[in-house]
C-alpha positions as CSV (number, residue, x, y, z in Angstrom):
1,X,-15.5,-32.3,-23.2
2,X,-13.5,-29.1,-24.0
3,X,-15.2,-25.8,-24.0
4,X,-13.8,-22.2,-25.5
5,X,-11.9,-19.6,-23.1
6,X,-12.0,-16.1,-24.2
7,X,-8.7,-13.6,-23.9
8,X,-8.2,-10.1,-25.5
9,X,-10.0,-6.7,-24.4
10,X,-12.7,-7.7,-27.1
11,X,-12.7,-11.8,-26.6
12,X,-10.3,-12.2,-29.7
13,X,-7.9,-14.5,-28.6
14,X,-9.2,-18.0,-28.2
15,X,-8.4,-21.3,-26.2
16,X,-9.8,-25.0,-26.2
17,X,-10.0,-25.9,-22.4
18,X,-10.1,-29.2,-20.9
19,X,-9.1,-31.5,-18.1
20,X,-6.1,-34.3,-18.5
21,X,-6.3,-37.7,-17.0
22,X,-5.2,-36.5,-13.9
23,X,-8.1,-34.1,-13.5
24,X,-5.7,-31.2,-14.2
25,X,-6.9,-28.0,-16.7
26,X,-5.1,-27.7,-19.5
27,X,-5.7,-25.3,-22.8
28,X,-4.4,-25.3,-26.3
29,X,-4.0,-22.0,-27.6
30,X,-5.8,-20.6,-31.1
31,X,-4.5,-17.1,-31.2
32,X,-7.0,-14.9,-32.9
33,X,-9.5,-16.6,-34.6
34,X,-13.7,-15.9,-35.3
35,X,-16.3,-17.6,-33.2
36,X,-17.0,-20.2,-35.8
37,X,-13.6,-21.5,-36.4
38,X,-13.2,-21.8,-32.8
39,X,-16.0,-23.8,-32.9
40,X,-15.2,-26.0,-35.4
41,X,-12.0,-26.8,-33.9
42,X,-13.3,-27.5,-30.2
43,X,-15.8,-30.3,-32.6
44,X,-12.6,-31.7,-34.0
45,X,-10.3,-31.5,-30.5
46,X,-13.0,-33.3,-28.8
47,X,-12.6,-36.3,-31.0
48,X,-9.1,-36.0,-30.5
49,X,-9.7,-35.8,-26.3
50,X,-12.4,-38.8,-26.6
51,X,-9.8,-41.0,-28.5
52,X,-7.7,-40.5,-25.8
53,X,-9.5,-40.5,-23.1
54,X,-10.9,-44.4,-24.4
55,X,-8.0,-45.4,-25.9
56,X,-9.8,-45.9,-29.1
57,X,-9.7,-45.2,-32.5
58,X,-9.3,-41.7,-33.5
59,X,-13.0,-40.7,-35.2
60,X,-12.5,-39.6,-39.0
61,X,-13.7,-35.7,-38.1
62,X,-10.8,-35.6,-35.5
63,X,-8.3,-36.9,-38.4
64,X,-9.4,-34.3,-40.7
65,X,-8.9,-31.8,-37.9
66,X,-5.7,-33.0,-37.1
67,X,-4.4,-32.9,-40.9
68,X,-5.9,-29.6,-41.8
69,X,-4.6,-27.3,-38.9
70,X,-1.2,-25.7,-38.8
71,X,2.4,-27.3,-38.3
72,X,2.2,-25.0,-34.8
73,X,-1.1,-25.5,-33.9
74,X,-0.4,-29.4,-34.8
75,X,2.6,-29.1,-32.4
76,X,0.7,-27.5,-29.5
77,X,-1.5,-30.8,-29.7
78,X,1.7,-33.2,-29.5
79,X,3.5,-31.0,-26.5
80,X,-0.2,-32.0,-24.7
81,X,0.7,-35.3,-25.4
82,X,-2.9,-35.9,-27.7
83,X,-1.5,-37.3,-31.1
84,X,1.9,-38.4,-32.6
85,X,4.8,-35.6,-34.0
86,X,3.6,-35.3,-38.2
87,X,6.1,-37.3,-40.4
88,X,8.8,-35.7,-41.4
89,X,8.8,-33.1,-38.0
90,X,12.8,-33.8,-37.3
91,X,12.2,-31.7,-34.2
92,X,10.1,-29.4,-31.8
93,X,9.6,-25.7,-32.7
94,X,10.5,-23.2,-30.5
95,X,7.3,-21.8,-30.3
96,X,6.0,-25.6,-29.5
97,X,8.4,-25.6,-26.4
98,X,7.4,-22.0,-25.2
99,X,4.2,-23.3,-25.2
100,X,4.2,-26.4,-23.1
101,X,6.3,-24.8,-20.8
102,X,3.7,-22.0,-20.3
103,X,0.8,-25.0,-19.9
104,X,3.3,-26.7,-17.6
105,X,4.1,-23.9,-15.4
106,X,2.3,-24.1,-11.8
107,X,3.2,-20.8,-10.7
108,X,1.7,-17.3,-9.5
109,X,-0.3,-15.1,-12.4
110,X,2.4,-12.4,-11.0
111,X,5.4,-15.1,-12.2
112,X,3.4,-16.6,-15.3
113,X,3.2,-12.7,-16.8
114,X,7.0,-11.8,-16.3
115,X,7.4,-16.1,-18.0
116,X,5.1,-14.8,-21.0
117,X,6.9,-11.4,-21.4
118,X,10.4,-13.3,-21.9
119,X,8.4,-15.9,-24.1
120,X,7.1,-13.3,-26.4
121,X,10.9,-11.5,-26.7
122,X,11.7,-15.3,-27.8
123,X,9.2,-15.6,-30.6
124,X,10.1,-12.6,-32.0
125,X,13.9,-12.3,-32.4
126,X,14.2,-16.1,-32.6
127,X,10.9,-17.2,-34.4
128,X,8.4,-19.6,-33.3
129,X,8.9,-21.7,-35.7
130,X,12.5,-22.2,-35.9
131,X,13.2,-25.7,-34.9
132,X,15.3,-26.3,-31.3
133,X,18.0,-28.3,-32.7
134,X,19.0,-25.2,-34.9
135,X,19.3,-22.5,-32.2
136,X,22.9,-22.2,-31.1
137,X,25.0,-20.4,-28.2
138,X,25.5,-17.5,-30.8
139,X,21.7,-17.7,-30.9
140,X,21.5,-16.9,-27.1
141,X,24.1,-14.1,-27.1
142,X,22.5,-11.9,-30.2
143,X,19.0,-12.5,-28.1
144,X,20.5,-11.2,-25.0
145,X,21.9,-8.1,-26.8
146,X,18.6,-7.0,-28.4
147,X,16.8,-7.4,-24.7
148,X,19.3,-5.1,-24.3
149,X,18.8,-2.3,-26.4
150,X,16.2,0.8,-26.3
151,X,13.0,0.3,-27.1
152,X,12.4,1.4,-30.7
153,X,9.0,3.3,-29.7
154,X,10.2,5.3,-26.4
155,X,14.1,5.1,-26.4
156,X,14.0,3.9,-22.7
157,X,16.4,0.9,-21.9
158,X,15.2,-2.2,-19.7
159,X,17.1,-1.7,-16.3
160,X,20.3,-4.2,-15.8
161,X,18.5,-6.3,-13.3
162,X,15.4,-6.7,-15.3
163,X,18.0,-8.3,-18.3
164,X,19.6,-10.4,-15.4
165,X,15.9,-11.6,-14.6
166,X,14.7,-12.5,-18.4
167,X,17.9,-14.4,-18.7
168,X,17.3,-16.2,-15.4
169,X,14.2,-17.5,-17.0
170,X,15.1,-18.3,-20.2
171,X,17.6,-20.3,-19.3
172,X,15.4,-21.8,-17.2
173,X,12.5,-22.3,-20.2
174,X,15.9,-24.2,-22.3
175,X,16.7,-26.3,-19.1
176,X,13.3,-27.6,-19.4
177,X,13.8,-28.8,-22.6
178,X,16.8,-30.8,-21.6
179,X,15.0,-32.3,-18.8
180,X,12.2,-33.0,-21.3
181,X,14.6,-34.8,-23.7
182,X,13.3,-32.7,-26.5
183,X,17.2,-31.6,-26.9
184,X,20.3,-32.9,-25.6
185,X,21.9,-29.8,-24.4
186,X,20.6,-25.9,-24.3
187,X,22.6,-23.1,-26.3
188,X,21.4,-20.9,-22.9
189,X,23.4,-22.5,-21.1
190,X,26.6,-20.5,-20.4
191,X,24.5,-17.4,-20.8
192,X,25.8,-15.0,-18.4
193,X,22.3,-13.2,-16.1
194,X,24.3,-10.9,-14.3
195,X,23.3,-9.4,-10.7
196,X,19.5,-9.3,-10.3
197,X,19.9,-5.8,-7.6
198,X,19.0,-2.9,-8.9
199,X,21.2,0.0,-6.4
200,X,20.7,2.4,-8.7
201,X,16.6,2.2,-7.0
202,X,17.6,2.0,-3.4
203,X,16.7,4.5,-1.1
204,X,16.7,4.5,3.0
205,X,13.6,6.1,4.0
206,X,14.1,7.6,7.4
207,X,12.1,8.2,10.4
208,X,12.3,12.2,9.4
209,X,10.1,11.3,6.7
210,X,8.1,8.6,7.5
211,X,6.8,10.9,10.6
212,X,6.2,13.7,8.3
213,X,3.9,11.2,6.1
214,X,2.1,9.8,8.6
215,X,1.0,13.0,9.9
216,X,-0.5,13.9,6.4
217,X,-2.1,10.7,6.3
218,X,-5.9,11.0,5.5
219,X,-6.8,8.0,8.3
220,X,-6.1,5.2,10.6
221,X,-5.5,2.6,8.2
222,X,-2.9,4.2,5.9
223,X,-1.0,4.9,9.3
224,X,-0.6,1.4,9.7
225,X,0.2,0.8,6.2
226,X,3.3,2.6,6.5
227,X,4.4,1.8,9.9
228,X,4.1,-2.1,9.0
229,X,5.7,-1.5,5.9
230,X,8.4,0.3,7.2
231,X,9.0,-0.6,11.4
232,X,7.8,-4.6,10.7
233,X,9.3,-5.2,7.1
234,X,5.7,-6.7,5.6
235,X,5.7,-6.8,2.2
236,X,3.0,-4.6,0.9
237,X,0.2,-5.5,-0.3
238,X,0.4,-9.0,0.1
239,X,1.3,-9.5,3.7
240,X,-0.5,-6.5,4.9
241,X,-4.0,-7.1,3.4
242,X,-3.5,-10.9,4.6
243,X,-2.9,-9.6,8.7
244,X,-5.8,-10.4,10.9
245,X,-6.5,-8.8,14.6
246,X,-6.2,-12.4,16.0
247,X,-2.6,-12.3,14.4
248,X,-1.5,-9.3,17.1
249,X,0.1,-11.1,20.2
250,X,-0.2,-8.1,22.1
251,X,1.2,-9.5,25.3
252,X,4.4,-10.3,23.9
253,X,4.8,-7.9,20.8
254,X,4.4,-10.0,18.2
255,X,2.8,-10.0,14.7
256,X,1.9,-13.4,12.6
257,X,3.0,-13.0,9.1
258,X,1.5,-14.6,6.4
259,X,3.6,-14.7,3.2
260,X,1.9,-15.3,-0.1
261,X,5.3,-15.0,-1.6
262,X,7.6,-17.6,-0.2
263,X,4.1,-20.3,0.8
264,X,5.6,-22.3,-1.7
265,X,8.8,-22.7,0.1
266,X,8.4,-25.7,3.5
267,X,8.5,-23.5,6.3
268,X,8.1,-20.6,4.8
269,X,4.4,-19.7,4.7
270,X,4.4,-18.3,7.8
271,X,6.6,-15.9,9.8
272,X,6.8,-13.9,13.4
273,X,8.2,-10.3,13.5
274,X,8.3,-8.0,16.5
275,X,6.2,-5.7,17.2
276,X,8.6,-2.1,17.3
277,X,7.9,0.5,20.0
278,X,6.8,2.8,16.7
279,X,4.6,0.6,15.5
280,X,2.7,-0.2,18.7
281,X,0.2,3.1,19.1
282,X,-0.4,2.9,15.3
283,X,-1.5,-0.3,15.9
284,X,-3.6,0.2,19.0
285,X,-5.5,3.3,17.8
286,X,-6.4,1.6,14.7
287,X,-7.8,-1.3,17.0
288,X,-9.5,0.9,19.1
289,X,-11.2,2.5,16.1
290,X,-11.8,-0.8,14.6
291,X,-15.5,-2.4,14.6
292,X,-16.7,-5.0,16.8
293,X,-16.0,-8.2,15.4
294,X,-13.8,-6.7,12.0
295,X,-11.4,-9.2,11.4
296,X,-8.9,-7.8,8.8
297,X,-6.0,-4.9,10.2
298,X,-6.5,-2.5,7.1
299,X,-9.9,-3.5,5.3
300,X,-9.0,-1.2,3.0
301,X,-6.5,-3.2,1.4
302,X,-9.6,-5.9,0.8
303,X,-11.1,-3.8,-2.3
304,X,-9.0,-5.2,-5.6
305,X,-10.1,-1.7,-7.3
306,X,-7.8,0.2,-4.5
307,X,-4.7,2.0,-6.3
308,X,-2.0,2.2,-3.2
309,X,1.0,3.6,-5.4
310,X,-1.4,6.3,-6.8
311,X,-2.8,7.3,-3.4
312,X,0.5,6.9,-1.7
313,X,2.1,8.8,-4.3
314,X,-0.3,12.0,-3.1
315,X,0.3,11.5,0.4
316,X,4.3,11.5,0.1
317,X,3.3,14.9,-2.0
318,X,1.7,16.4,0.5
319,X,4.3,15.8,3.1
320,X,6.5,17.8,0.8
321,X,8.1,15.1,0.4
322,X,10.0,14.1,-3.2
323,X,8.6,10.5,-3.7
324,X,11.5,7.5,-3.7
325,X,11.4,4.7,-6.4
326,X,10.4,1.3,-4.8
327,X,7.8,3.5,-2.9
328,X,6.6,0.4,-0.4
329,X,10.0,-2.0,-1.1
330,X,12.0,0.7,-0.1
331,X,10.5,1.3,3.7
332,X,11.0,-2.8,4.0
333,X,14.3,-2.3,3.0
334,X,15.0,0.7,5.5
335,X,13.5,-1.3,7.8
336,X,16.2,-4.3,7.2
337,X,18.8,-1.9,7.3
338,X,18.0,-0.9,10.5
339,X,17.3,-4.4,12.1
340,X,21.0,-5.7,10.9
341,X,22.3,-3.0,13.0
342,X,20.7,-4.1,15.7
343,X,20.3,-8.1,15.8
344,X,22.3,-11.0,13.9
345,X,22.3,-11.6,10.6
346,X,20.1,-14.7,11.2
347,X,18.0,-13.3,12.8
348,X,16.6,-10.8,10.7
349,X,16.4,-12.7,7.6
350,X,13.6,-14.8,9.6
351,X,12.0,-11.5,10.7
352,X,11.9,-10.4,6.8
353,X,10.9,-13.9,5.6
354,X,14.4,-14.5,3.2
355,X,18.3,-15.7,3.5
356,X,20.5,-14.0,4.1
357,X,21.7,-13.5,1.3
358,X,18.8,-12.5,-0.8
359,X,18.7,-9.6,2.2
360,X,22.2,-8.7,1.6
361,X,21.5,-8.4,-2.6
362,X,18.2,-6.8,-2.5
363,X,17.5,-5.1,0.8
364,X,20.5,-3.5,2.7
365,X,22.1,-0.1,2.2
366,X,24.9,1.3,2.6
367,X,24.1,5.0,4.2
368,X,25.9,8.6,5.0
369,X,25.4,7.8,8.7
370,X,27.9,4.9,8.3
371,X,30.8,6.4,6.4
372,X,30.1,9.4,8.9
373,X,30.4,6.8,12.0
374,X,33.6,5.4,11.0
375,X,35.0,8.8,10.4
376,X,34.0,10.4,13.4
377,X,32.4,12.7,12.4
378,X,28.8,13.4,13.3
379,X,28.0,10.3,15.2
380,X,26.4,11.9,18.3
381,X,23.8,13.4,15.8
382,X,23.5,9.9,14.7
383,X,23.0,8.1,18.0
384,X,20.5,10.7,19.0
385,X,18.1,10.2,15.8
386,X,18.8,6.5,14.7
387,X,15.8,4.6,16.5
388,X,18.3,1.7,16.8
389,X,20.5,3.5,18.7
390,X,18.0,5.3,20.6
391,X,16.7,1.7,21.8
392,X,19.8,0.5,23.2
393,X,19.9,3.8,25.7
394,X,16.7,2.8,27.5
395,X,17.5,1.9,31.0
396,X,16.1,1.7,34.5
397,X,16.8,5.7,35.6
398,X,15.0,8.7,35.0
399,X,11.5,8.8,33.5
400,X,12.0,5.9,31.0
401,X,13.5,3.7,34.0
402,X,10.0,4.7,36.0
403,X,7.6,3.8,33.6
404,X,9.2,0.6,32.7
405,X,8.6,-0.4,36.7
406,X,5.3,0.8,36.2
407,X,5.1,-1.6,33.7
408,X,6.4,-4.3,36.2
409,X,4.0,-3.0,39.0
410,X,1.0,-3.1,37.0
411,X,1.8,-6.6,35.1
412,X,-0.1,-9.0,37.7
413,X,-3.4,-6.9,37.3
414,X,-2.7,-6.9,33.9
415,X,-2.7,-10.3,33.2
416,X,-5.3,-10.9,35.7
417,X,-7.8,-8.7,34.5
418,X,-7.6,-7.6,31.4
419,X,-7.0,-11.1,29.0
420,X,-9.9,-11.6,26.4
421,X,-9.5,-15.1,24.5
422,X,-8.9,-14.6,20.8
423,X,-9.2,-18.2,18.4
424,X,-6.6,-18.3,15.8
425,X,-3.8,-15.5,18.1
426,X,-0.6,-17.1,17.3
427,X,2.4,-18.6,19.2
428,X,4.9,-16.8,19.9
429,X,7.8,-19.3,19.7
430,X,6.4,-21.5,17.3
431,X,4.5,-19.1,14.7
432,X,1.2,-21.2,14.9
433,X,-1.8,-20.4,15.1
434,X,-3.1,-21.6,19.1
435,X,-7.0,-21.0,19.9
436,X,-5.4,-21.4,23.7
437,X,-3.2,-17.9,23.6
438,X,-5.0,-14.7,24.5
439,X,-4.2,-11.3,23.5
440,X,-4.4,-8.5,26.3
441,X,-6.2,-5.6,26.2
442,X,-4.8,-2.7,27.6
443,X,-6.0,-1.6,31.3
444,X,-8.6,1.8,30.9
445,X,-6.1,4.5,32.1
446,X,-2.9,2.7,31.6
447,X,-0.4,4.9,29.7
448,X,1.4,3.6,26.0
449,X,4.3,3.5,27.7
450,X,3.6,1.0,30.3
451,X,2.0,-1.1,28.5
């Protein structure tokens, strides 16, 4: 049995959901339509799902149905695979195929949006109803011009790698079709994307100013919202809001990454990044602050109704600070540009959860500091405020060389007396989750700098 789905601010848009044969939901789309029509219809699609379903006879009220809708609502029906194409149909529709890729898609609402938004630029310069086998390559290049132009209502122009993206994925919606054998080769084909980076948006965010946010942060939890972001590379918010306390490997410095992003890729789902010497006290404090038993890092980030870009936008104000573009990608992306000055290529690209490449094309910058460094000119003031640099100077002298044989002094009684068992802390070499590991709490008295 199929039952009506609702869509629109006001319920105007209507759908006919039901389950295949494999147990799988599917929908056939009415577009905007009154209650009783859509009513009428679900009466007539049931027969049409019951024939199926027995492999009988189709009843006489699903025939009528079936003759008296529309040539595009009648091809929605055979891209489900219910009934036969109508005689005289030489070929699918566009708006058929746009359709039964949408139904077909088993991707993230995030993806299926930005799939729908090229789909509707589709049906309107190309038509829904103008049959595949008519669209040429010419097609395809006068389609890729108007995504191109302003927008007729406020002038703006869609940014370069936005185009490169909507060509991306309707070449990809075309490739389907081919695969499909619904026609023998797509007019998409040699359609040129272009680069998918956007420079024009980067910005490195420096320590300066993420110092001077922080400070001007209201709490605890939008502390560590910006540090991770920008000293561990989490993508925010989906890797941040999915960090647990039993994720934080204390011990060794080490942070558990989940990736909702890239789960769908083997091996991907999960990640380990280090723990950075500016992230660490953020960290602490916020655990130290945190209720018994609270499972989450930033609870905050648990409430759907939260606006982060709105709120963050406020905070970078009142640091007197001019806000950047990609407000949260852009601290990730500092934060890459930093770690490839420091550790291989490799390396960092498993830190930040992508190739190398994709990190290369999307994430790191080219900055002042370096021209300056290759010149000569200003590099001391550059080793002295770069927290890369300023990493590689530590050593066993002085102060710095003192506490860190503290640290080496105090390590036995660490381990010994201060390790609380934690289910679920994860391993530090394979990225699993271990109910055997422990995370350390710091000795009473025991200085950040020790530990």
């Amino acid at each position: 049995m199929a039952s009506i789905g609702y869509e629109g601010e006001r319920g105007e848009l209507k759908r006919l959901l039901f389950r295949n044969a494999a147990g799988k939901q599917k929908a056939l789309r009415l577009g905007e339509c009154s209650d009783r029509a859509a009513e009428s219809a679900l009466a007539g699609f049931d027969r049409v799902l019951q024939a199926n379903r027995l492999g009988s006879a189709l009843h006489p009220d699903g025939v009528r149905w079936l003759e008296g809708i529309d040539d595009r609502l009648h091809a929605r029906v055979v891209a489900l695979g219910l009934t036969e194409a109508r005689l005289g149909a030489a070929t699918l529709t566009l708006g058929a195929l746009l359709d039964r890729f949408d139904e077909a898609g088993a991707v993230k609402p995030s993806t299926q949006y930005k799939y729908r938004q090229v789909a509707d630029t589709l049906r309107v310069f190309l038509g829904a109803a103008t049959p595949l086998a008519t669209l040429t390559p010419a097609h395809a290049d006068t389609w890729r011009k108007s995504i191109g132009e302003p927008d007729a209502a406020t002038g703006k122009r869609l940014a370069k790698a936005t185009i490169a993206k909507r060509v991306v994925i309707a070449k990809s919606m075309f490739g389907k079709a081919v695969k499909w054998c619904l026609i023998p080769s797509s007019p998409f084909a040699d359609l040129r994307a272009g680069s998918q980076s956007n420079p024009d948006r980067a910005f490195y965010v420096d320590c300066e100013t993420v110092r001077a946010i922080m400070a001007v942060c209201p709490d605890n939890q939008w502390r560590a919202i910006v540090a991770l972001s920008r000293y561990a590379g989490l993508r925010c918010p989906s890797e941040i809001v999915a960090l647990r306390w039993g994720d934080v490997n204390w011990e060794r410095g080490r942070l558990m990454v989940r990736s909702v992003k890239t789960e769908g890729h083997e091996g991907h789902a999960v990640r380990v990044v280090p723990i950075a010497p500016e992230l660490r006290p953020i960290l602490q404090n916020l655990f130290d602050a945190a209720e018994v038993g609270t499972e989450w890092v930033v609870p905050r980030l648990r409430d759907a109704a939260v606006n982060l870009r709105t709120t963050f936008q406020r905070i970078i104000g009142k640091a007197g600070v001019k806000p950047w573009p990609r407000l949260f990608h852009n601290m990730r992306a500092s934060c890459a540009t930093d770690w490839v000055e420091r550790f291989p290529a490799h390396v960092v690209a498993s830190w930040l959860g992508h190739s190398p490449l994709i990190a290369a094309q999307h994430y790191l910058q080219t900055r002042d500091a370096h021209f300056d460094l290759a010149a000569g000119v200003g590099a001391v003031g550059e080793a002295s405020t770069n927290p890369s640099t300023q990493a590689l100077k530590h050593d066993t002298t002085g102060a710095q060389g003192e506490n860190r044989r503290t640290g080496l002094q105090t390590k036995k009684a660490y381990e010994n007396r201060h390790l609380v068992s934690v289910g679920g802390v994860c391993d530090s070499v394979t990225g699993k989750e271990n109910p055997a590991n422990y995370r350390a709490m710091p000795p009473e008295g025991l200085e950040p700098s020790t530990r």
